[in-house]
PyMOL Python script that loads the backbone (N, CA, C, O; Angstrom):
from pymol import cmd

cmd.read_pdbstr("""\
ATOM      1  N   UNK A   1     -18.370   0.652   5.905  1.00  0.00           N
ATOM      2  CA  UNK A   1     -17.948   1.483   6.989  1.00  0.00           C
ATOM      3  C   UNK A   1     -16.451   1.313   7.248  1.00  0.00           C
ATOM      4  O   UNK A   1     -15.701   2.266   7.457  1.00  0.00           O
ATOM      5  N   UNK A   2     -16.008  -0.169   7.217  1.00  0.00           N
ATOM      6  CA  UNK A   2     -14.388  -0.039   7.297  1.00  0.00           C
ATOM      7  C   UNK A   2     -13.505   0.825   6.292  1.00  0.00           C
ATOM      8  O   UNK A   2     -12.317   1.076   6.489  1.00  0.00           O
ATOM      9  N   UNK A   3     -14.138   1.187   5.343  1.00  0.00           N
ATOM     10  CA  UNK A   3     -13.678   1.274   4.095  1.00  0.00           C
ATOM     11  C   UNK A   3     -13.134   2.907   4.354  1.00  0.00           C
ATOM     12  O   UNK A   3     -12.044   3.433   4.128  1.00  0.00           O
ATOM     13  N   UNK A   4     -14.635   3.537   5.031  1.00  0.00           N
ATOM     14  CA  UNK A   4     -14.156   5.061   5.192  1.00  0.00           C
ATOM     15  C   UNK A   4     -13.329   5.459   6.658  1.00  0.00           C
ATOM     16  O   UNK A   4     -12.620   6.459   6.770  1.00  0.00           O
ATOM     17  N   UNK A   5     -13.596   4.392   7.821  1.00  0.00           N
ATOM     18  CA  UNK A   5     -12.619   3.710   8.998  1.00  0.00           C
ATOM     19  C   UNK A   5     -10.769   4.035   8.617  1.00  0.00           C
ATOM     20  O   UNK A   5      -9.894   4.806   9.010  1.00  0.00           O
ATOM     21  N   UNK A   6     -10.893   3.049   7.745  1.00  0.00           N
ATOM     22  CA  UNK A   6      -9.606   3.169   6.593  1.00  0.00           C
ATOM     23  C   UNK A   6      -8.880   4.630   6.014  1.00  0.00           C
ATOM     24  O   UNK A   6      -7.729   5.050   5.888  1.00  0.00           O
ATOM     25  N   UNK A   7      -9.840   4.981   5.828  1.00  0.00           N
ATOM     26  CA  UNK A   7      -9.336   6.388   5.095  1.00  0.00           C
ATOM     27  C   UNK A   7      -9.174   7.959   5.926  1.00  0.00           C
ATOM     28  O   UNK A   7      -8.773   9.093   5.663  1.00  0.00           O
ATOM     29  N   UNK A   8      -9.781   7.183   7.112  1.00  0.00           N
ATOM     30  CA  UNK A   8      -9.615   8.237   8.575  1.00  0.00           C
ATOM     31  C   UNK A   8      -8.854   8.284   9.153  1.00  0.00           C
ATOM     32  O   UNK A   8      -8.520   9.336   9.698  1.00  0.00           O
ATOM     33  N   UNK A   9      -8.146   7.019   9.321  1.00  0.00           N
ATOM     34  CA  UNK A   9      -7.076   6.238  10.487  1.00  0.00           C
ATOM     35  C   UNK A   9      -5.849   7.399  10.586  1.00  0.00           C
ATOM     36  O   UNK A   9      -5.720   7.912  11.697  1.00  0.00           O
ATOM     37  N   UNK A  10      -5.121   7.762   9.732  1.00  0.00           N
ATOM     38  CA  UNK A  10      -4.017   8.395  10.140  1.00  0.00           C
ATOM     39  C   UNK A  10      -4.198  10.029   9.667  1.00  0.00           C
ATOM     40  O   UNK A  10      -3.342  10.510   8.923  1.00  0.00           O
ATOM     41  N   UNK A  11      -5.181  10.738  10.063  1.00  0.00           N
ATOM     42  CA  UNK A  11      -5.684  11.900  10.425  1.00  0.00           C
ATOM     43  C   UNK A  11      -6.302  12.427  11.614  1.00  0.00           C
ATOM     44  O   UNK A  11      -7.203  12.016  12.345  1.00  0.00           O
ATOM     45  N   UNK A  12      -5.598  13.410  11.604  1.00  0.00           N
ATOM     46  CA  UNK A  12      -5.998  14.262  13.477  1.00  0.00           C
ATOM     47  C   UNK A  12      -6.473  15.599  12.854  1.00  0.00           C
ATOM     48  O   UNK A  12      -6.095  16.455  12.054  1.00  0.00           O
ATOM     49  N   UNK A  13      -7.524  15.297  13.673  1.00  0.00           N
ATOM     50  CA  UNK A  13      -8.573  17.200  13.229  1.00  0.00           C
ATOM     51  C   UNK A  13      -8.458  17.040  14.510  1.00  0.00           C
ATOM     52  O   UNK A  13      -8.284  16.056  15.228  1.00  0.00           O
ATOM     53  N   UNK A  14      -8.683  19.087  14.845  1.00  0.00           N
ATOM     54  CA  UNK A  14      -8.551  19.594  15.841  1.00  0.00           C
ATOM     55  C   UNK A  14      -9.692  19.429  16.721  1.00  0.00           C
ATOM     56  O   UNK A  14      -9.617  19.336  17.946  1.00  0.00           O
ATOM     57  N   UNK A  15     -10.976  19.393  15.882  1.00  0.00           N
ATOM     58  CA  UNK A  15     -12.375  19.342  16.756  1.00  0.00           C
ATOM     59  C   UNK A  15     -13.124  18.599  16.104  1.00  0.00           C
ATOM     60  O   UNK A  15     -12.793  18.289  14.960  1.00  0.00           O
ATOM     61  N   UNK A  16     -14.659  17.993  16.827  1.00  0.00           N
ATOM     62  CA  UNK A  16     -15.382  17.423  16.369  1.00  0.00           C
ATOM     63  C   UNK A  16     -16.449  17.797  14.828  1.00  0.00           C
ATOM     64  O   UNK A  16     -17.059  16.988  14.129  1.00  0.00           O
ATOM     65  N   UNK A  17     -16.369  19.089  14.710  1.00  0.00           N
ATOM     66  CA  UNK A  17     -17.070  19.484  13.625  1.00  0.00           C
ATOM     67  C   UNK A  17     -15.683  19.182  12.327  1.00  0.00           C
ATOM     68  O   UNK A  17     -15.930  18.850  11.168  1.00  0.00           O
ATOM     69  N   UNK A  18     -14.658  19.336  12.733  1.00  0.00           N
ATOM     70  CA  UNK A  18     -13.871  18.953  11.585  1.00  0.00           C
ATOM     71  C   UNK A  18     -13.904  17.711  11.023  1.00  0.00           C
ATOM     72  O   UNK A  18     -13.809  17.598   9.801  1.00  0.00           O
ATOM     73  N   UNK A  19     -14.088  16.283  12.097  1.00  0.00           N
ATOM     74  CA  UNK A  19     -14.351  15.145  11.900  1.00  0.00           C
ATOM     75  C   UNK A  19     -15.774  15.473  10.727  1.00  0.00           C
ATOM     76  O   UNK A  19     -15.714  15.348   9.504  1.00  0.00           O
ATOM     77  N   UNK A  20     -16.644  15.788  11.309  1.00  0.00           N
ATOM     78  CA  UNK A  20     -18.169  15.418  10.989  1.00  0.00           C
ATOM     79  C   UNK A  20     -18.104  16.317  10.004  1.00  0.00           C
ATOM     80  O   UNK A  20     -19.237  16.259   9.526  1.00  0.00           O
ATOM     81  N   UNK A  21     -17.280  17.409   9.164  1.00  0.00           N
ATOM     82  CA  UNK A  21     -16.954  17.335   7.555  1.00  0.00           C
ATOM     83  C   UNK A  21     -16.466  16.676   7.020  1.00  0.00           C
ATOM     84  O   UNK A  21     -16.908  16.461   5.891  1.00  0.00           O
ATOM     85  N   UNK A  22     -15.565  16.124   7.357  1.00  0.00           N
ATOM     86  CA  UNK A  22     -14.343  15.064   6.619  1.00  0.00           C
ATOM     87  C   UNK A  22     -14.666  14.012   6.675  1.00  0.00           C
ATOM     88  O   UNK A  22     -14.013  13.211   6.004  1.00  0.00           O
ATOM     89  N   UNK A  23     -15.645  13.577   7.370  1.00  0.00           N
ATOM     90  CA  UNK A  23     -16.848  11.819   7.694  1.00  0.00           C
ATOM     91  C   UNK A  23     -17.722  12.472   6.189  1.00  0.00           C
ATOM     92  O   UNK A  23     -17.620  11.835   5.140  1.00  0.00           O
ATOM     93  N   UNK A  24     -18.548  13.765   6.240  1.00  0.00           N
ATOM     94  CA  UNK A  24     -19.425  14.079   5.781  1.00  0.00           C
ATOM     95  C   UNK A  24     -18.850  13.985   3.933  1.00  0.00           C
ATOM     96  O   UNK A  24     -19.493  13.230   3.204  1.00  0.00           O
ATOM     97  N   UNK A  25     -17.862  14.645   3.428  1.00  0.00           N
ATOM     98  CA  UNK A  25     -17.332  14.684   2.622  1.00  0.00           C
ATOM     99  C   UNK A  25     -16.855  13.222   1.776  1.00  0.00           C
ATOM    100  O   UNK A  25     -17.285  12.808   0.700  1.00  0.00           O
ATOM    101  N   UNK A  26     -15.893  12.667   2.608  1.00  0.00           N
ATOM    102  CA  UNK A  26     -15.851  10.730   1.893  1.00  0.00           C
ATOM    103  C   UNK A  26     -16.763  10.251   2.034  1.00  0.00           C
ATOM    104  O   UNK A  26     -16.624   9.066   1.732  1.00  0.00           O
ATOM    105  N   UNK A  27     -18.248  10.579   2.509  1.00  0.00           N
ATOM    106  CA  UNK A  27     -19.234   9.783   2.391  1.00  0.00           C
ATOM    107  C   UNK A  27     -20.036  10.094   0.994  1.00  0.00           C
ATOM    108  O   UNK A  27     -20.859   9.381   0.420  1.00  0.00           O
ATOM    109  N   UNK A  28     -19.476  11.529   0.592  1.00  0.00           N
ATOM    110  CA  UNK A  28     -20.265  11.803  -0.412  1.00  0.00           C
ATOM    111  C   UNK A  28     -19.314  11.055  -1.897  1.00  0.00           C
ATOM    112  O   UNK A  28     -19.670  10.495  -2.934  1.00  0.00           O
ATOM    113  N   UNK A  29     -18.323  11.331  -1.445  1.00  0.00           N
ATOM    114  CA  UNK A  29     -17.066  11.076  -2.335  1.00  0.00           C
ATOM    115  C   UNK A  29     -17.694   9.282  -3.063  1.00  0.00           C
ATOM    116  O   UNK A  29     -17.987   8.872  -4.187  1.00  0.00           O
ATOM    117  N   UNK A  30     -17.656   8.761  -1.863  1.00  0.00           N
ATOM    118  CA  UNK A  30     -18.519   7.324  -2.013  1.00  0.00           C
ATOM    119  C   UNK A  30     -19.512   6.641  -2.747  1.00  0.00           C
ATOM    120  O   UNK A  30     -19.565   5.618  -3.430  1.00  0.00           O
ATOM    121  N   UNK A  31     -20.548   7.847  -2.261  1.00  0.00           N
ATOM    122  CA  UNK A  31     -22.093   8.019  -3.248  1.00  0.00           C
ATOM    123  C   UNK A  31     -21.608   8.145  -4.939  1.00  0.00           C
ATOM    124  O   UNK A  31     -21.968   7.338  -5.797  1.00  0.00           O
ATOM    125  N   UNK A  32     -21.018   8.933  -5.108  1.00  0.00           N
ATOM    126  CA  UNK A  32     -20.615   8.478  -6.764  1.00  0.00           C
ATOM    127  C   UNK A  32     -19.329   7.865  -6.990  1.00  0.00           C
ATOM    128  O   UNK A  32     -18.394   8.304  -7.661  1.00  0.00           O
ATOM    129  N   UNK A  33     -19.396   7.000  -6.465  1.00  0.00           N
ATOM    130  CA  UNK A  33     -18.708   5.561  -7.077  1.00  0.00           C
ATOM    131  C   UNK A  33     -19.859   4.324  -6.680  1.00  0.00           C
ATOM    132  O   UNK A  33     -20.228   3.886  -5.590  1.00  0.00           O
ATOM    133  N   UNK A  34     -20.167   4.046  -7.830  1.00  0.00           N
ATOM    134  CA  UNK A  34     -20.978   3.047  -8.018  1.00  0.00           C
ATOM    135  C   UNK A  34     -20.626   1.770  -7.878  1.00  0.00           C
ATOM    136  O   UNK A  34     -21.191   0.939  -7.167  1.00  0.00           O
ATOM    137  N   UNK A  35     -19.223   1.533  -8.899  1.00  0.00           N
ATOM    138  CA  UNK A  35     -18.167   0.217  -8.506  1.00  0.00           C
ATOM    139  C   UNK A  35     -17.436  -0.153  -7.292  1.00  0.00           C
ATOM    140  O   UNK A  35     -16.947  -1.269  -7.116  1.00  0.00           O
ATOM    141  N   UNK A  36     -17.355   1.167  -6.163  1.00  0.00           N
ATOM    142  CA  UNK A  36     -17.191   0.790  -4.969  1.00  0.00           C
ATOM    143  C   UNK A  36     -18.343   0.380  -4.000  1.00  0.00           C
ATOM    144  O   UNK A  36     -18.174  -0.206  -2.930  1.00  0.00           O
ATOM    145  N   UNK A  37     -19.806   0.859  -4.646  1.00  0.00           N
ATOM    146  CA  UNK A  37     -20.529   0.335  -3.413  1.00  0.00           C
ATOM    147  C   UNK A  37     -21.207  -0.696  -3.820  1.00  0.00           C
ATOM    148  O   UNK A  37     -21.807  -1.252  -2.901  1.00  0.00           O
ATOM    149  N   UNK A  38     -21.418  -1.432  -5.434  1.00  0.00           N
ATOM    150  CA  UNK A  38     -20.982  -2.629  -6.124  1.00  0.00           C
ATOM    151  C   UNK A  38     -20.386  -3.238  -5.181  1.00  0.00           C
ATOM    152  O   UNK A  38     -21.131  -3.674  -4.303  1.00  0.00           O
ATOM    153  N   UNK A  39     -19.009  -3.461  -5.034  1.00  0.00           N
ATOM    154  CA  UNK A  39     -18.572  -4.087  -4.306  1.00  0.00           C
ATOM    155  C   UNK A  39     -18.653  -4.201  -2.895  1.00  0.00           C
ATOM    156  O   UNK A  39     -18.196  -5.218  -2.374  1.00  0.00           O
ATOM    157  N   UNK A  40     -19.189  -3.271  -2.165  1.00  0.00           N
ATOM    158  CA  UNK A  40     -19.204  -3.381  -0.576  1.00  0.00           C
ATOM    159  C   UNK A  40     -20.430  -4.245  -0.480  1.00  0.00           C
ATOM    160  O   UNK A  40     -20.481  -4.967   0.516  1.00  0.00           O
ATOM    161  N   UNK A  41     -21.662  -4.318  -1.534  1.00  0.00           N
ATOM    162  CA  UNK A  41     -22.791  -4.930  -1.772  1.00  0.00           C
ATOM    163  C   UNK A  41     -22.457  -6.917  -1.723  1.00  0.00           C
ATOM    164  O   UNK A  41     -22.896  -7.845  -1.044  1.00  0.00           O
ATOM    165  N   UNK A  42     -21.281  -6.753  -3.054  1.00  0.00           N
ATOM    166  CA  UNK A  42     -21.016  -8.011  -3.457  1.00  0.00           C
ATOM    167  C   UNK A  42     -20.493  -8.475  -2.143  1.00  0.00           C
ATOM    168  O   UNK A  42     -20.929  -9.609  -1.947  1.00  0.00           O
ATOM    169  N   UNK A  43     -19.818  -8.115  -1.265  1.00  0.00           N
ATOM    170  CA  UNK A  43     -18.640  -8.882  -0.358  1.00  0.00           C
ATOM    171  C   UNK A  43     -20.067  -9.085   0.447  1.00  0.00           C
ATOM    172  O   UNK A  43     -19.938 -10.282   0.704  1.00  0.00           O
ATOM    173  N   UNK A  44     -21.604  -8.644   1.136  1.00  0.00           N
ATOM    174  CA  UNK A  44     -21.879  -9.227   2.356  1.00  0.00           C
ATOM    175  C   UNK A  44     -22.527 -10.614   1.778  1.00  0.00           C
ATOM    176  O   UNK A  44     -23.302 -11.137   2.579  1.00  0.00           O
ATOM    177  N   UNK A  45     -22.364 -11.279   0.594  1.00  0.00           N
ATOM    178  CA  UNK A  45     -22.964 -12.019  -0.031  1.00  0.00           C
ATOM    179  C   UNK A  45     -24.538 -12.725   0.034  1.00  0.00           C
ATOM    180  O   UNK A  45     -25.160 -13.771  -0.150  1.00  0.00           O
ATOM    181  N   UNK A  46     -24.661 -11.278   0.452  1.00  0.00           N
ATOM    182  CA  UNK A  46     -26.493 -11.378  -0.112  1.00  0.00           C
ATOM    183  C   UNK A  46     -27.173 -11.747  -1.038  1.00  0.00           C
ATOM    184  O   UNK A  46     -26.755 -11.455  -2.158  1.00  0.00           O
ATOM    185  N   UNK A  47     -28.412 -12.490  -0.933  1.00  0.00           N
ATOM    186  CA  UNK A  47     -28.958 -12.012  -2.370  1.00  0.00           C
ATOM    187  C   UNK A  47     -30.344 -11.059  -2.241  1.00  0.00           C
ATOM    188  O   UNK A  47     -31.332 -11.172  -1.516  1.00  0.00           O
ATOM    189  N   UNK A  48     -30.082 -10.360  -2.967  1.00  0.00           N
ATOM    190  CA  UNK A  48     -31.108  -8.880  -2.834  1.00  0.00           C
ATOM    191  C   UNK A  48     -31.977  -9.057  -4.271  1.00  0.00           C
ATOM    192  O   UNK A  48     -32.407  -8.061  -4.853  1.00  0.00           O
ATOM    193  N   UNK A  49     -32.284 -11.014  -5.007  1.00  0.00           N
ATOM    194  CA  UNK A  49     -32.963 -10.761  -5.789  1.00  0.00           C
ATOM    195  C   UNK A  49     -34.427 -10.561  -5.187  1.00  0.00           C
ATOM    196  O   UNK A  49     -34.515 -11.213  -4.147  1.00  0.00           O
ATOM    197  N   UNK A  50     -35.478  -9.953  -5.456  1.00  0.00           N
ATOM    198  CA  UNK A  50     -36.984 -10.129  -4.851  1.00  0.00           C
ATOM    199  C   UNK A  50     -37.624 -11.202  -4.791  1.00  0.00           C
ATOM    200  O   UNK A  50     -37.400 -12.175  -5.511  1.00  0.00           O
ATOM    201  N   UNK A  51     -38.555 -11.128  -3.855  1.00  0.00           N
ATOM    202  CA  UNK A  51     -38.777 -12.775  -3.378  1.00  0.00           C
ATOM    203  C   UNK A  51     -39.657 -13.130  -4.783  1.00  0.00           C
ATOM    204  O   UNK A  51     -40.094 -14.266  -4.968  1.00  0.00           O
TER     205      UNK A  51
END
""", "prot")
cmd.dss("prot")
cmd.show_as("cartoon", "prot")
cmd.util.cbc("prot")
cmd.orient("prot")
């Protein structure tokens, strides 16, 4: 979540539906990158092997 936080910060939309494309859009942007959510995985240092 900081990640797309980050990529919002120094943009001004006029209205709330402009936000909630441009939220909607880098979220998709996100979904295919695999090596970025790889890593957002690796950093909470879980382990997500099955019990």
């Amino acid at each position: 979540m900081a990640h797309l936080k980050r990529s919002l910060t120094n943009l001004v939309k006029l209205d709330i539906d402009q936000l909630v494309a441009l939220v909607k859009t880098r979220l998709k942007r996100t979904q295919y990158r695999p090596e970025l959510i790889d890593g957002f995985i690796a950093k909470t240092r879980l382990d997500l092997a099955p019990p």
